[in-house]
C-alpha positions in Angstrom: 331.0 49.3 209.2 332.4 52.8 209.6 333.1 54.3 212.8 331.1 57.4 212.1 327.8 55.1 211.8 329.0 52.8 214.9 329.1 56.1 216.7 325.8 56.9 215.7 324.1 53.3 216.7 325.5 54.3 219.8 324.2 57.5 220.1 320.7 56.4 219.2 320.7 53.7 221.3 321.7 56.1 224.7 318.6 57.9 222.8 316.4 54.9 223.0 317.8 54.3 226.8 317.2 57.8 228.0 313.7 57.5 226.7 313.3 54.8 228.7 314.5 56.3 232.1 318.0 56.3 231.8 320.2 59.1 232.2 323.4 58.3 229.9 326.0 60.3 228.0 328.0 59.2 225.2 331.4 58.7 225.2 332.0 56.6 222.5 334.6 59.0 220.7 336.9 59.5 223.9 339.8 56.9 224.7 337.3 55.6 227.7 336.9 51.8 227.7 332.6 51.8 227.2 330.3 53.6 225.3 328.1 55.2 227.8 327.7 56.2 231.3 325.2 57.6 233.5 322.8 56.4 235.9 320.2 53.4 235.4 316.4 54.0 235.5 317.1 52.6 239.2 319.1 55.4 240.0 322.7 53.3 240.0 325.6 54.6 238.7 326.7 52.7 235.0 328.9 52.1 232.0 327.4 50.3 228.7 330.3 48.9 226.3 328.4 48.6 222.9 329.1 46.1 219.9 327.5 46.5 216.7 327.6 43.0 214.5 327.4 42.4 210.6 326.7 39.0 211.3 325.2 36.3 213.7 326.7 34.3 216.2 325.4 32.1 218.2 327.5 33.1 220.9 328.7 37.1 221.7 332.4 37.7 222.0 333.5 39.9 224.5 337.3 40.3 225.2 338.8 39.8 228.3 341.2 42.6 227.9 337.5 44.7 228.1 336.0 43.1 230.6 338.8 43.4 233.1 338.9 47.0 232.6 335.1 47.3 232.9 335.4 45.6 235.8 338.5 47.6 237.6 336.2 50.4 237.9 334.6 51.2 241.4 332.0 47.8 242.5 329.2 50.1 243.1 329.2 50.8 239.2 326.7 48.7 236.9 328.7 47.2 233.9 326.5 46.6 230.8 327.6 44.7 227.5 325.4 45.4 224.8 325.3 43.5 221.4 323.6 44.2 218.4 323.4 41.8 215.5 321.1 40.8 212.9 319.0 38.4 214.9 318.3 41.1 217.6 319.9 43.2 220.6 321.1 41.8 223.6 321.9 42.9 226.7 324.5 41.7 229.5 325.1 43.2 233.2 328.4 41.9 233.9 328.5 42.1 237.5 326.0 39.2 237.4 328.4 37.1 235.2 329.8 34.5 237.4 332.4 31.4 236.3 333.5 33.2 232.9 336.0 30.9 230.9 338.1 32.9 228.8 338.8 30.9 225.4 341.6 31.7 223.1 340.0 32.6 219.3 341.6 33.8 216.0 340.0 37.1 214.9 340.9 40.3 213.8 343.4 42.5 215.4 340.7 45.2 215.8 337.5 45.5 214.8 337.8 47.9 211.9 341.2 49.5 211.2 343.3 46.3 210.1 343.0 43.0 208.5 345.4 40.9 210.0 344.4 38.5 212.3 345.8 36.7 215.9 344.7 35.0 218.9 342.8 37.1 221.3 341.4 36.2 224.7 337.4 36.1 225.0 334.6 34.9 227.2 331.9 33.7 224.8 328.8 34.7 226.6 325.3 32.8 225.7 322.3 34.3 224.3 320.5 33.2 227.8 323.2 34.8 229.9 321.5 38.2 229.0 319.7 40.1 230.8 317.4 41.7 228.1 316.6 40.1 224.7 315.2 41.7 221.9 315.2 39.2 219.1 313.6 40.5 215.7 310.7 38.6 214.2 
């Protein structure tokens, strides 16, 4: 996938979010680690890091290295991990995420600019873990 149409998934889905009471902003092409911030329809203060999959897994990766800098940022800040994939769209607050076991997997140095591959750190979060499902029919 090409990071021009990754950055517009993202940009449609803070669309589809604002719509829906939420008052985000984009920042997918800055050096921030997330896709999105703003304030929740509840009126807290957020950040949404956003993966857009190829291909299903039973299980979403998300990388330690993210999570711990998601989760550096001030406590009264909602953390959201987002993950869309051909089964459906999935959505994970990750100050709820208690007990995360981080699991060593070989996978690709990054996501689109190289090939090569090496041992990452990641919590494997379940499909039941999320907060929002939206599995296609």
């Amino acid at each position: 996938m090409k990071l021009e149409t990754i950055h517009n998934f993202e940009k449609a889905l803070v669309t589809a979010l604002n719509l829906d009471g939420w008052r985000l902003v984009h920042t997918g092409e800055t050096s921030l680690p997330y896709d999105a911030q703003g304030i929740t329809p509840k009126g807290y203060k957020c950040v949404i890091e956003m993966k857009f999959r190829d291909k299903y897994y039973e299980t979403k990766i998300l990388e330690v290295g993210k999570y711990n800098n998601l989760m550096k940022m001030d406590s009264d800040i909602h953390k959201f991990y987002f993950v869309n994939d051909p089964k459906g769209n999935y959505m994970f607050w990750l100050n709820d995420l208690k007990d995360l076991k981080p699991e060593e997997l070989y996978c690709p140095k990054t996501t689109m600019w190289n090939t090569n591959k090496q041992n990452k750190s990641v919590y494997l979060l379940q499909e039941k873990q999320a907060i929002i499902t939206n599995i296609y029919e």
